[in-house]
C-alpha positions in Angstrom: 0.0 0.0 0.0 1.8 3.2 -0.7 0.3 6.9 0.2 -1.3 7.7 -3.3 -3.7 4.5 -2.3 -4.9 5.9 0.5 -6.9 9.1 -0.1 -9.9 8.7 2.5 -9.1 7.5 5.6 -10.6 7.3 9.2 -8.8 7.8 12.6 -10.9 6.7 15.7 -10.3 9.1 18.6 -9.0 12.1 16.9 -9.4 14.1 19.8 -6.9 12.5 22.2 -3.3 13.4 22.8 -1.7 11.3 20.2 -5.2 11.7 18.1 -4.6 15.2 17.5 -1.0 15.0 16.4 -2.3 11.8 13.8 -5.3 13.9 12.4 -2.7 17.3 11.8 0.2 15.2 10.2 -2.5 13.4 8.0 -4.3 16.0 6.8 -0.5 17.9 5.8 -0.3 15.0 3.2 -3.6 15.8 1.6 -5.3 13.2 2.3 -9.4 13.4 3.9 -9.6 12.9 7.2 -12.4 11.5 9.1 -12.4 10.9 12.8 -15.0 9.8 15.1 -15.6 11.5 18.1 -18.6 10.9 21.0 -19.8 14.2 20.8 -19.6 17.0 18.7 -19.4 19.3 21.1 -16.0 19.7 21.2 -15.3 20.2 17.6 -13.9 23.4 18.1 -11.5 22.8 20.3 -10.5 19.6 17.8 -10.0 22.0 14.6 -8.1 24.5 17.1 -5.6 21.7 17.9 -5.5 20.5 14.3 -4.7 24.1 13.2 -2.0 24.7 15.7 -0.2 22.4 14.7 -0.2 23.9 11.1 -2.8 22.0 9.4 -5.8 23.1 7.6 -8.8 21.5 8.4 -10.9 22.0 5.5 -10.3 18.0 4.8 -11.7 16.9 8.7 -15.0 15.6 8.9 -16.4 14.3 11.9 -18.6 12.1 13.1 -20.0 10.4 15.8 -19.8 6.9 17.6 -18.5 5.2 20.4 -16.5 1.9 21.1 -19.7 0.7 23.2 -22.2 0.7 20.4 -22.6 -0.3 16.8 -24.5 2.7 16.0 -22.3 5.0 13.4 -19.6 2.6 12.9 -20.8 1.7 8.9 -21.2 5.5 8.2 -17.6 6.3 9.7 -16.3 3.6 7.6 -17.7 4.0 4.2 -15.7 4.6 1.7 -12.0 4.8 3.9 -8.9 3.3 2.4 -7.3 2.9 5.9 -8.3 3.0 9.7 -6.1 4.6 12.3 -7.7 2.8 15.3 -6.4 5.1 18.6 -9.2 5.3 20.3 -9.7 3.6 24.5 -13.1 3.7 26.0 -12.8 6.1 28.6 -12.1 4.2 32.1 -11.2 5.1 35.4 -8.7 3.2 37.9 -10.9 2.4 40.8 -13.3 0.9 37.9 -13.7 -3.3 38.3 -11.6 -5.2 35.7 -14.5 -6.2 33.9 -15.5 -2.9 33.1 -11.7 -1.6 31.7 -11.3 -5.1 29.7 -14.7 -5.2 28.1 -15.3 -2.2 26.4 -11.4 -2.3 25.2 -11.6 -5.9 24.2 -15.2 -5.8 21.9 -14.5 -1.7 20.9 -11.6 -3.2 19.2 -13.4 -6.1 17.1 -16.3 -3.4 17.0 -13.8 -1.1 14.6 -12.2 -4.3 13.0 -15.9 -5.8 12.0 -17.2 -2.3 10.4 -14.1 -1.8 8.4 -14.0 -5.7 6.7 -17.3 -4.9 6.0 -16.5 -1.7 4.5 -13.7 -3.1 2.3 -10.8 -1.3 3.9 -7.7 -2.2 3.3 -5.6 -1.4 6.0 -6.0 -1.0 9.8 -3.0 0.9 12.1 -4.0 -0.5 15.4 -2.7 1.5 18.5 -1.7 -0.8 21.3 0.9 -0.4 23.8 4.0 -1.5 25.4 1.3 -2.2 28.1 0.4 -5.6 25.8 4.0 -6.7 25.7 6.4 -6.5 28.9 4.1 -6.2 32.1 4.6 -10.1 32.8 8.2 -10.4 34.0 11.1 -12.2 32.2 14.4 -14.0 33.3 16.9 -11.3 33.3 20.3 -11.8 31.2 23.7 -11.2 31.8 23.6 -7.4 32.8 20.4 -7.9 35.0 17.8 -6.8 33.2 15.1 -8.2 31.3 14.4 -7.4 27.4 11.8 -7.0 25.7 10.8 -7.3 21.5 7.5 -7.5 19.5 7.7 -11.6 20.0 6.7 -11.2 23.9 3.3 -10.7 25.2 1.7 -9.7 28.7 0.1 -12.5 29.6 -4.1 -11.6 30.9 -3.2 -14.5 33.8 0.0 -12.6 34.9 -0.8 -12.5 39.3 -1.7 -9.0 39.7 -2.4 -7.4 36.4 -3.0 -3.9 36.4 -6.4 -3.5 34.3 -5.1 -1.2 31.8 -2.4 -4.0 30.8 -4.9 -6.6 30.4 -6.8 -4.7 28.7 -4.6 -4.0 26.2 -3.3 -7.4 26.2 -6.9 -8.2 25.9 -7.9 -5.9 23.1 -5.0 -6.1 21.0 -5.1 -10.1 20.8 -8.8 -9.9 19.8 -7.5 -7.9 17.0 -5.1 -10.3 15.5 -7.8 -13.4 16.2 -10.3 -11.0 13.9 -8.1 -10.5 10.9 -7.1 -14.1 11.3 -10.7 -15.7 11.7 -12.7 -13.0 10.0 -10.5 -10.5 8.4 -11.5 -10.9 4.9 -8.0 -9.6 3.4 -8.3 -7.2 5.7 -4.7 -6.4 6.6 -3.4 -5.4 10.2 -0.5 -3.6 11.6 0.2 -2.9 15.5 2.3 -0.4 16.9 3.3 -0.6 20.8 4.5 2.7 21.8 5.6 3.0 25.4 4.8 6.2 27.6 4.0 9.2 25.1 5.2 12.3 26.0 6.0 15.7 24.2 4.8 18.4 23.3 0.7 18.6 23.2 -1.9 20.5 20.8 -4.4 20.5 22.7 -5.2 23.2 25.3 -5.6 20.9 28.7 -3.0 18.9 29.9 -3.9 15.1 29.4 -2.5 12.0 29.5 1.6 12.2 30.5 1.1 15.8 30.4 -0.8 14.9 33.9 2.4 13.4 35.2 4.7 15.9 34.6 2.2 18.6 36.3 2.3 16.0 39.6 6.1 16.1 39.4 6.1 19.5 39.4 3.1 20.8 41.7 5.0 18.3 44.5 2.1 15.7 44.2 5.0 13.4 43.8 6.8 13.3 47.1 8.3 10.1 46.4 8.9 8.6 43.3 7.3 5.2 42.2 9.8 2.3 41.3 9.0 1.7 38.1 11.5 2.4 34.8 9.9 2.7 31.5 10.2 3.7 27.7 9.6 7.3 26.8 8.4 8.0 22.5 7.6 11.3 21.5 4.2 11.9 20.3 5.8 13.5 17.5 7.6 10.6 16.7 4.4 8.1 17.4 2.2 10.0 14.5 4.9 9.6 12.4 5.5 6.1 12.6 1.7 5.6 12.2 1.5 7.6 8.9 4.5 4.9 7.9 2.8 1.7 9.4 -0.2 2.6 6.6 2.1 3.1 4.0 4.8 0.4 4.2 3.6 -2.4 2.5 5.5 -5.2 4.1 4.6 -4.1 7.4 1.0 -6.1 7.6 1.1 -8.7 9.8 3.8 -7.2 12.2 3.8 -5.6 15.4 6.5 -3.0 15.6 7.5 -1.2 19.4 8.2 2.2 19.6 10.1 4.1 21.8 13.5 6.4 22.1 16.8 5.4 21.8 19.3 4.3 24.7 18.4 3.2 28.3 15.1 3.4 29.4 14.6 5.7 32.6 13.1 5.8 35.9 10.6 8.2 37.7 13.2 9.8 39.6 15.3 9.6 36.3 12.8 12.1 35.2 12.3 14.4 39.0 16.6 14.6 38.4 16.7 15.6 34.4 13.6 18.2 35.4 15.4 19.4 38.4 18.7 19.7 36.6 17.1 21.7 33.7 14.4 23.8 35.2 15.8 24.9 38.5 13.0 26.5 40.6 10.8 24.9 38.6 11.3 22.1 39.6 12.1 22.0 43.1 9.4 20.1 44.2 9.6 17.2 42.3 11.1 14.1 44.2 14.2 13.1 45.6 13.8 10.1 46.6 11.9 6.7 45.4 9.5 5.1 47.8 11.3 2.2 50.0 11.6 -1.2 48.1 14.4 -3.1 46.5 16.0 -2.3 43.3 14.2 -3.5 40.1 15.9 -5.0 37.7 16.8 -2.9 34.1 14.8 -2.7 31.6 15.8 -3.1 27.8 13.3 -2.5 25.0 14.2 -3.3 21.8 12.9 -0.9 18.7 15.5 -2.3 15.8 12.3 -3.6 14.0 10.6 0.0 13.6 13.7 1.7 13.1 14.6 -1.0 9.8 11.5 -1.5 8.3 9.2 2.2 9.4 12.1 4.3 9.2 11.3 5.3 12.8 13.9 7.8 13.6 13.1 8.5 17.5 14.3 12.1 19.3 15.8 11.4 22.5 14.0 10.5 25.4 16.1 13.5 27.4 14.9 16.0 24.5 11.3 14.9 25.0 11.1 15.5 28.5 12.4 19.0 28.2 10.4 20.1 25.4 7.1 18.5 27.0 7.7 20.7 29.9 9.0 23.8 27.8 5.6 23.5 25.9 3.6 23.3 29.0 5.0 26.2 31.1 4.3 28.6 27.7 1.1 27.6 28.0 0.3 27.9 31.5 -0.2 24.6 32.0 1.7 24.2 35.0 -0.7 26.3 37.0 
């Protein structure tokens, strides 16, 4: 599939983080955009975002549906040569499992259904690192554990966070689909870890929240946890590629920046180092525990075959926080 063949196309959750960033590169190739939202109330603040980040928004259309009901699904679909598919049902933590794992599980085969019977071509699923590394692994040599697009959370893992299962969950239902039911209908998975960077939207959301806890001293101690950082930047792109690489159906590809992955207080240090007063409420110390062992993911695969050319993690960090103080964000 190269570019030229894709001249409709349809991105589910336009109006998230990463949905924003998707819609505004899209739309700077030329291509019409679609992109459901639940309610058109907020399309404002949608073409707003779009336009700041330098895109005209003459070729958006929107429409409405939601990953909990059929209703709208046909209509969004109709006539699309690809499906970016980035939208999560909205959950909350202190929500039962059931209800974070079900509406991610059948919203996923909802999307997948509508566009086979729609004819489309192409679906860029966004998963997550979430649905490959959160069951633990032997470590190697160095003490760590590594991680590629051959390993998968397991949904038994002791423990499970509900957002990992669910995306576990709703990412294997996806592969099943094209496999059982697919039609022709061709899928490609990206797993992005943590996405930060720079936002187009007016409110800070998703990691944007984090990096306002670090800062406004809600973090007194930092969690022991070390992850991946992409850029959002970087994550749009590498969806506009997944569409148009042809050999990249089938495949899962992880994305995230070069070098060693970082801790929470990894981050409180780099902010602290960079931003001064800023930042001189963000932690000092991790909460009590032992040491947990490294963590290596592996992105060779996006790099090769997406020409995935990741900014470094240290570079994201800064310039998410940059962004946010210019924009009174930070409070």
């Amino acid at each position: 599939m190269t570019p030229s063949d894709t001249n409709n196309v349809l991105v589910t959750g336009g109006s998230g983080y990463l949905g924003t960033r998707v819609l505004t590169d899209l739309l700077n190739t030329g291509v019409h955009v679609r992109t459901t939202v639940r309610s058109l109330d907020g399309e404002p603040a949608l073409r707003e975002a779009v336009r700041r980040g330098g895109a005209d928004d003459t070729d958006l259309e929107l429409v409405v549906a939601s990953l909990t009901d059929d209703a709208g699904w046909d209509a969004a679909t109709d006539g699309v040569d690809g499906v970016y598919h980035l939208a999560t049902p909205m959950t909350h933590a202190t929500e039962p499992r059931e209800l974070v794992v079900t509406p991610a599980h059948d919203g996923t085969v909802r999307v997948l259904r509508a566009a086979a019977r729609a004819g489309v071509r192409r679906v860029v699923l966004t998963s997550s690192f979430a649905a490959v590394g959160y069951s633990p692994k032997p470590v190697n040599a160095d003490g760590a554990r590594e991680y590629d697009e051959s390993d998968w959370t397991d949904p038994e893992t002791p423990d499970l966070p509900a957002y990992p299962l669910s995306k576990a969950v709703a990412e294997r239902a996806a592969w099943d689909f094209v496999e059982q039911q697919g039609a022709g209908l061709e899928l490609v998975a990206l797993n992005p870890t943590w996405i930060a960077g720079p936002s187009l939207t007016s409110d800070a959301r998703s990691s944007l929240q984090a990096f306002a806890a670090i800062l406004g001293g809600h973090m007194p101690l930092a969690p022991r946890q070390r992850f991946g950082i992409a850029d959002v930047r970087d994550v749009s792109a590498a969806h506009l590629a997944a569409m148009s690489t042809p050999d990249a159906a089938g495949k899962r590809y992880l994305l995230l920046a070069d070098g060693p992955t970082i801790s929470w207080l990894g981050v409180a240090t780099l902010l602290r180092d960079h931003f001064g007063d800023l930042a001189a409420k963000a932690p000092t110390e991790e909460v009590p525990g032992d040491d947990l062992p490294g963590l290596v993911i592996h992105n060779e695969r996006a790099k090769t075959e997406l020409g995935f050319a990741p900014r470094p993690a240290e570079a994201t960090i800064i310039e998410t926080v940059e962004d946010m103080r210019e924009r009174g964000m930070l409070g």
